[in-house]
C-alpha positions in Angstrom: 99.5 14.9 15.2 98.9 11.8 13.3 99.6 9.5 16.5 95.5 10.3 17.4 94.1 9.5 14.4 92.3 6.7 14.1 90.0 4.7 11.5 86.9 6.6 9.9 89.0 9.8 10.2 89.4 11.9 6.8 92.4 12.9 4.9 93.7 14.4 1.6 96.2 12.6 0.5 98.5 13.3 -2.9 98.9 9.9 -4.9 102.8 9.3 -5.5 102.6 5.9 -7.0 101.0 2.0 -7.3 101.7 -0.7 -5.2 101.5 -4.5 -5.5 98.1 -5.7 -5.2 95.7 -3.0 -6.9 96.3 -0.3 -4.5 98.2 3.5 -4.9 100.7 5.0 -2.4 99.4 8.1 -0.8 101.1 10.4 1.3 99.8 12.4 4.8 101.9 14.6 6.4 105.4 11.8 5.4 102.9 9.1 6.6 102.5 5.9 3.9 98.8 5.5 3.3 97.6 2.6 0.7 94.7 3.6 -0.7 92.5 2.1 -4.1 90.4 3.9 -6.7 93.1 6.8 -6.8 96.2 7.0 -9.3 99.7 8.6 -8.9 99.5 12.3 -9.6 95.7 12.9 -7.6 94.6 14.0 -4.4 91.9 12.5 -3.0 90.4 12.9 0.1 89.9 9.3 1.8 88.8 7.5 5.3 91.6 5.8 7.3 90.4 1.7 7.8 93.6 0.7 9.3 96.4 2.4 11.8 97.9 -0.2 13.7 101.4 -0.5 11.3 103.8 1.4 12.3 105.4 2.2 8.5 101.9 2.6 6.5 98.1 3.1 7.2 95.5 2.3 4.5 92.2 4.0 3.6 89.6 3.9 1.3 89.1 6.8 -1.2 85.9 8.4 -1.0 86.4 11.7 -3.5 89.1 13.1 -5.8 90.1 16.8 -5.2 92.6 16.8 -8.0 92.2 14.4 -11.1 94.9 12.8 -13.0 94.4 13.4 -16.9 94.5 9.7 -17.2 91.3 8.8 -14.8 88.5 8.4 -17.2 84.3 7.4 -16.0 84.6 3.9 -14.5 83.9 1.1 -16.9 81.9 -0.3 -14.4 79.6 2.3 -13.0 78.5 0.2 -9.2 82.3 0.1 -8.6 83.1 4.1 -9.6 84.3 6.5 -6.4 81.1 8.3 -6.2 79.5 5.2 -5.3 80.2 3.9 -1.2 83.5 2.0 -0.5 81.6 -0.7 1.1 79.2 -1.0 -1.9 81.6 -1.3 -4.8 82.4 -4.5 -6.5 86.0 -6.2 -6.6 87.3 -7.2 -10.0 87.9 -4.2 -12.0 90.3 -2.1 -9.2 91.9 -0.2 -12.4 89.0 0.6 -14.5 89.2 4.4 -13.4 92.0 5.3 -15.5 92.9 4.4 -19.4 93.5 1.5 -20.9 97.3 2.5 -22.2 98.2 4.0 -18.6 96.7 0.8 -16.6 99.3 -0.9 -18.5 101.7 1.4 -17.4 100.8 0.7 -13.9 101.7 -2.9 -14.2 105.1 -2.0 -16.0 105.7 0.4 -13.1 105.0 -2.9 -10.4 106.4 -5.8 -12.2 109.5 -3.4 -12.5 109.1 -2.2 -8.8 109.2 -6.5 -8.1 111.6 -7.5 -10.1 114.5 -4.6 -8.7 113.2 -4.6 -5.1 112.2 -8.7 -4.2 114.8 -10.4 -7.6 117.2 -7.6 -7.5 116.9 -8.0 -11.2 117.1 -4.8 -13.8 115.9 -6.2 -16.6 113.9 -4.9 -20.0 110.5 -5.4 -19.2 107.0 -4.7 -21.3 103.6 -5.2 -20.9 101.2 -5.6 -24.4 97.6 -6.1 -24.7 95.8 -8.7 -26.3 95.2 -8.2 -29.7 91.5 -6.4 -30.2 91.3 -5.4 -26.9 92.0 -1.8 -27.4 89.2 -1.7 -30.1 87.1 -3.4 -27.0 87.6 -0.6 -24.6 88.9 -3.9 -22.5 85.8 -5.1 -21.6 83.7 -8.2 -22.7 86.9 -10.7 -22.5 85.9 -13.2 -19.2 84.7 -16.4 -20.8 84.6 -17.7 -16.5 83.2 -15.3 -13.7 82.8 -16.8 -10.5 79.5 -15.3 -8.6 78.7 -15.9 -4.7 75.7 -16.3 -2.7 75.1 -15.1 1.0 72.7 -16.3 3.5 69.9 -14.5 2.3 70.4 -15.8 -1.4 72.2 -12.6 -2.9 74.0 -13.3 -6.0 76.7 -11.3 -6.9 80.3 -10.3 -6.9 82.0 -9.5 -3.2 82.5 -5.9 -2.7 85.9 -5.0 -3.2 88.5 -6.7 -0.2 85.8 -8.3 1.5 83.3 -10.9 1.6 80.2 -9.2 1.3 77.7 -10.1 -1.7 76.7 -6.7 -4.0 73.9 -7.3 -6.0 74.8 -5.8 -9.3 72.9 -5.4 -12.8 75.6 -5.6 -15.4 79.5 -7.3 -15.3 81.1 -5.5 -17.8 84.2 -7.6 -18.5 82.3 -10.6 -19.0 81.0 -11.6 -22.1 77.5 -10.7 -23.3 76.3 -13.7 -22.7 78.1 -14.5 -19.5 76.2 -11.8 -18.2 72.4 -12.1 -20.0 72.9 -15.9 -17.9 74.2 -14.2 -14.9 70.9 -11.7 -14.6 69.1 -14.4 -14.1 70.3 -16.5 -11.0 68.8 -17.9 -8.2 70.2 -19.7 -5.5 68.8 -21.0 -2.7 71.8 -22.0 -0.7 75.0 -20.1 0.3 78.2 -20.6 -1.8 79.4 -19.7 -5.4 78.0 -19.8 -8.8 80.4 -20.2 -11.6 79.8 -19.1 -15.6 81.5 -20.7 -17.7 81.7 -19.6 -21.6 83.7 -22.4 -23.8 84.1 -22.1 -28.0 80.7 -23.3 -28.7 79.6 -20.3 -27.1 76.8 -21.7 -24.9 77.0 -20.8 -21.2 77.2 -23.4 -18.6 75.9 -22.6 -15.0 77.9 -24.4 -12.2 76.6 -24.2 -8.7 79.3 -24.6 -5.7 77.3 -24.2 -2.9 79.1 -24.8 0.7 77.1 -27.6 2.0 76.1 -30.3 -0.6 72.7 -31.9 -0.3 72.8 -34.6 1.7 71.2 -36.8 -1.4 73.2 -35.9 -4.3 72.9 -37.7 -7.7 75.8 -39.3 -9.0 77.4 -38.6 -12.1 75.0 -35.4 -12.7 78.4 -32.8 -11.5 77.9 -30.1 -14.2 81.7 -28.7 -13.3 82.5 -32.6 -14.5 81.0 -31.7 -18.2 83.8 -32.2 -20.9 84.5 -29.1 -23.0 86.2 -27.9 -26.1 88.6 -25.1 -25.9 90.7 -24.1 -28.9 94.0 -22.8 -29.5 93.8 -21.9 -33.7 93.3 -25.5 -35.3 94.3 -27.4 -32.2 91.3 -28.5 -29.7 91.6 -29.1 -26.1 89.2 -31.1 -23.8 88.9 -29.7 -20.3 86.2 -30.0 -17.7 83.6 -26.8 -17.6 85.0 -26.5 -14.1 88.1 -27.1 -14.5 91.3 -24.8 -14.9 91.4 -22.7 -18.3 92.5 -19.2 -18.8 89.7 -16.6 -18.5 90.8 -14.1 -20.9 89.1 -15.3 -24.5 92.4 -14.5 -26.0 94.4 -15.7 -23.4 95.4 -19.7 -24.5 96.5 -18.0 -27.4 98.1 -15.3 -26.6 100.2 -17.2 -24.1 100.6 -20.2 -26.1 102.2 -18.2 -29.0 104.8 -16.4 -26.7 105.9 -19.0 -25.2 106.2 -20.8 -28.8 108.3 -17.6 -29.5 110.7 -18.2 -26.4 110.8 -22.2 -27.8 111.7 -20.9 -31.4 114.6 -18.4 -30.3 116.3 -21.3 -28.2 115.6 -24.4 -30.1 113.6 -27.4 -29.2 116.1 -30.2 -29.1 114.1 -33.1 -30.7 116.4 -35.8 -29.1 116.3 -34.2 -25.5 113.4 -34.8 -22.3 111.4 -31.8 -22.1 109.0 -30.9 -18.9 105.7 -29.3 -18.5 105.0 -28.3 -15.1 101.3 -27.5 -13.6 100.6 -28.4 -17.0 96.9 -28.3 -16.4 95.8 -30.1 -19.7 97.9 -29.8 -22.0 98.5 -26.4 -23.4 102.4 -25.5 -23.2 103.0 -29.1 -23.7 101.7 -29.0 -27.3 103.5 -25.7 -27.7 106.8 -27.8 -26.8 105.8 -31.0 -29.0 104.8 -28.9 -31.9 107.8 -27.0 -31.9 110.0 -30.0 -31.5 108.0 -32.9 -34.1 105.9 -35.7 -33.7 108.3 -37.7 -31.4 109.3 -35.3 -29.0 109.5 -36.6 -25.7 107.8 -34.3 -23.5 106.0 -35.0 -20.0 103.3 -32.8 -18.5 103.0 -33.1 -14.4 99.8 -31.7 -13.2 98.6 -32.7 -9.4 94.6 -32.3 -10.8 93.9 -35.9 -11.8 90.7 -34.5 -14.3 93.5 -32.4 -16.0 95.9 -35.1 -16.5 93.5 -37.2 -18.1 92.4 -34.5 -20.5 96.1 -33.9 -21.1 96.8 -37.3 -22.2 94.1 -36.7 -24.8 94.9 -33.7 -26.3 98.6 -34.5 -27.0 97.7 -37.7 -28.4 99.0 -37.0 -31.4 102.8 -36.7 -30.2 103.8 -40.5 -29.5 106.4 -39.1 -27.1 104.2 -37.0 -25.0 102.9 -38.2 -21.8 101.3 -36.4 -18.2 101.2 -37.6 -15.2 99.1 -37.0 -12.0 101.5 -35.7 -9.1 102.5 -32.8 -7.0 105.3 -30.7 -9.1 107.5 -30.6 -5.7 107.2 -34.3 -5.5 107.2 -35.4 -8.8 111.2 -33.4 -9.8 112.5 -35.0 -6.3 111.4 -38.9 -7.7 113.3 -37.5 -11.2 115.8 -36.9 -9.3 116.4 -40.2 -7.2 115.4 -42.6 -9.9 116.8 -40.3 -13.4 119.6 -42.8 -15.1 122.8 -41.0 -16.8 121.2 -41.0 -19.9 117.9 -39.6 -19.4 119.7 -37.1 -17.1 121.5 -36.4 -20.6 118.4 -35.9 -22.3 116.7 -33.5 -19.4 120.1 -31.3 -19.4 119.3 -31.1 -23.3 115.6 -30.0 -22.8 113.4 -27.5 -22.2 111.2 -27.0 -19.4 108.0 -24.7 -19.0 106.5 -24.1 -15.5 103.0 -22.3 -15.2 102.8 -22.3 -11.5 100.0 -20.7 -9.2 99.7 -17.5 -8.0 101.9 -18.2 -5.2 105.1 -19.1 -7.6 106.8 -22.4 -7.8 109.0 -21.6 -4.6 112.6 -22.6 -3.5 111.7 -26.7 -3.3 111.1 -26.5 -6.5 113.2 -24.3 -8.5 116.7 -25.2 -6.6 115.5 -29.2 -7.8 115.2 -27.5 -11.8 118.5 -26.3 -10.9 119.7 -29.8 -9.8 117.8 -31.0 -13.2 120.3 -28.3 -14.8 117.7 -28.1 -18.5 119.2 -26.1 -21.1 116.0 -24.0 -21.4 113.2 -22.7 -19.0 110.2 -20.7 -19.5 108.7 -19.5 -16.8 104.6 -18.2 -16.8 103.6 -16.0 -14.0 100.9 -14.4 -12.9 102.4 -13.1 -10.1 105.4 -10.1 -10.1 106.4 -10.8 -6.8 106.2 -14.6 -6.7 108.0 -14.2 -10.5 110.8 -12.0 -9.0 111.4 -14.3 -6.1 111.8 -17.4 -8.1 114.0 -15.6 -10.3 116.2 -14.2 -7.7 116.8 -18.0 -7.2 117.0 -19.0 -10.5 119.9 -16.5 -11.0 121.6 -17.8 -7.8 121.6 -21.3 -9.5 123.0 -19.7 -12.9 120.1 -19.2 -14.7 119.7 -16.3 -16.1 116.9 -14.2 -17.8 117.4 -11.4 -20.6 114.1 -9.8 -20.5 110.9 -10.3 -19.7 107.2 -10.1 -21.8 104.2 -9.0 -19.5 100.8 -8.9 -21.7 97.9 -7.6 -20.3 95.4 -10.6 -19.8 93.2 -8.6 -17.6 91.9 -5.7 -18.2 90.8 -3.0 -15.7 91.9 -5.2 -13.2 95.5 -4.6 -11.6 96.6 -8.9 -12.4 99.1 -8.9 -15.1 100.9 -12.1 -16.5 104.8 -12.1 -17.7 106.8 -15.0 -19.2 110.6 -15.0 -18.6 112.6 -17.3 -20.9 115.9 -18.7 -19.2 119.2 -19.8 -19.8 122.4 -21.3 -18.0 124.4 -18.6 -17.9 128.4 -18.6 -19.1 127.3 -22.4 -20.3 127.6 -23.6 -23.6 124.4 -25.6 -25.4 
């Protein structure tokens, strides 16, 4: 029966569980079907979009038949399931269902990565940043990235796809982020990006695909230097450049991976490492931990970020960052390293904040060859985190737990920071 079916058919399915990547398992007739806007417990009735796999299918959800008692109104109405698939906005794929039980979800999938891609049972939990309860979870993006289509739309993409909806209200921005955003124009395809630092005052960056073919130099409004600030400490970074998006985020991060620093000790007399240290952040959190002449080096491959790094840890005379590619970068360590700074690395602490995508075997068998007593590891990413430590174990390090806090809200992302050790090693 289900070998006929093809997409734009409709099914009931009942919702089992959540999957990587913002989507729910549903079930039809034994059949795997991914579909969003549904949660574990519901059955929905849904349109097939894709049959070709052999071991799943996917649909859309278009109405639920049986509610979950956690699914409350959408927090944004243009993306709730009464409205078309092909008309809701992406960004808040979780902001159907409760603000305890969405954290839940990402418990359930960061455990579900960690067992089935790191084969890793470890104590896992996932917090929210503090006042975002009160919140309701919205208001927190402080950066909102907007795109333009032929016709001069302005808006987010609909949900897994690349079409422009025209919306009236973005809910998880801040107020003023979204007063600036109501009133764009653009008259070329591309991106707008909003950008919200601690003054408060909005800056508008345009990213259109084709630059005007006379472009004035030195007027780059993404170029703009910018305060951010982490309680007393200040940090420069370009309006368009890399800084979390969550208003609490810096913060939040900054202080749990302090935490991890604390519990282990920051040797004072070691090398420690900051890698895809953007400008500066975890560094500080290393220097400050350790004192004033703690040598620690930040490696970030944006040259804009580097330069801002090496101003904001000014005030450590042993801090430095450097411009390079991470991969690159620990393979020179390793070919040029004397005995005694590979003394002081084995004594040190290293934090790695990679990209999505994880740091990847290259790089984390070379922190194995570095062989640092400490590493703290930042991910945004479950799968990419449970990988990497899959190999970090197979290289003896090993973690105890790990922290996930809930940096985006309504939205199925989730960040974790995993703080390891050598293990059977003594310090």
């Amino acid at each position: 029966m289900l070998d006929g079916m093809q997409p734009g058919d409709l099914i009931d399915l009942e919702v089992t569980g959540v999957a990587h990547g913002g989507v729910f398992v549903g079930r039809h007739e034994g059949r795997v079907v991914f579909v969003p806007d549904a949660l574990p417990g519901e059955r929905v009735r849904a349109r097939l979009t894709e049959t070709g796999h052999a071991s799943f299918w996917r649909a859309e959800a278009l109405e639920v038949l049986e509610a979950s008692s956690h699914r409350r109104p959408h927090v944004w109405p243009a993306a709730d399931i009464g409205v078309a698939p092909e008309d809701r906005p992406g960004g808040a794929d979780f902001g159907h269902a409760d603000l305890a039980y969405q954290r839940e979800l990402k418990l359930d999938v960061l455990r579900d990565a960690l067992r089935r891609i790191g084969g890793l049972d470890l104590p896992a939990t996932v917090g929210p940043v503090s006042g975002d309860d009160q919140g309701g979870g919205l208001r927190w993006r402080t950066r909102v990235s907007l795109h333009v289509d032929d016709d001069g739309a302005v808006g987010p993409y609909a949900a897994r796809s690349h079409r422009v909806i025209a919306v009236g209200d973005l809910p998880l921005a801040t107020a003023a982020i979204e007063e600036a955003a109501r009133g764009l124009r653009a008259d070329r395809p591309g991106r707008i990006d909003l950008v919200q630092p601690a003054d408060g005052r909005v800056r508008i960056l345009p990213r259109p695909d084709r630059r005007p073919r006379r472009s004035q130099p030195g007027r780059d409004p993404a170029r703009e230097v910018v305060v951010e600030r982490v309680g007393d400490r200040a940090f420069a970074v370009d309006a368009g450049g890399f800084w979390q998006v969550h208003r609490g985020a810096a913060p939040t991060l900054s202080a749990m991976v302090a935490s991890a620093l604390r519990e282990h000790g920051v040797d004072p007399d070691a090398a420690h490492l900051d890698l895809y240290g953007g400008v500066g952040l975890f560094a500080a959190a290393i220097a400050e931990a350790g004192g004033r002449a703690t040598r620690v080096t930040s490696v970030e491959s944006d040259p804009r970020a580097t330069e801002h790094a090496g101003e904001n840890l000014a005030d450590w005379v042993g801090a430095r960052a450097e411009t390079a590619r991470v991969d690159r970068w620990i393979r020179a360590l390793l070919a040029t390293a004397g005995g005694g700074e590979r003394d002081r690395l084995r004594h040190g602490t290293v934090v790695l904040d990679p990209p999505r995508s994880g740091a990847g075997r290259e790089v984390v068998d070379a922190l194995v060859e570095v062989a640092p007593a400490h590493i703290v590891y930042v991910a945004c990413d479950p799968a990419a985190l449970a990988r990497d430590l899959k190999t970090f174990r197979d290289g003896g390090y090993e973690a105890a737990a790990i922290a996930g806090v809930d940096l985006f809200p309504h939205s199925h992302h989730v960040e974790a920071v995993a703080s390891l050790t050598r293990a059977h090693s003594a310090r």
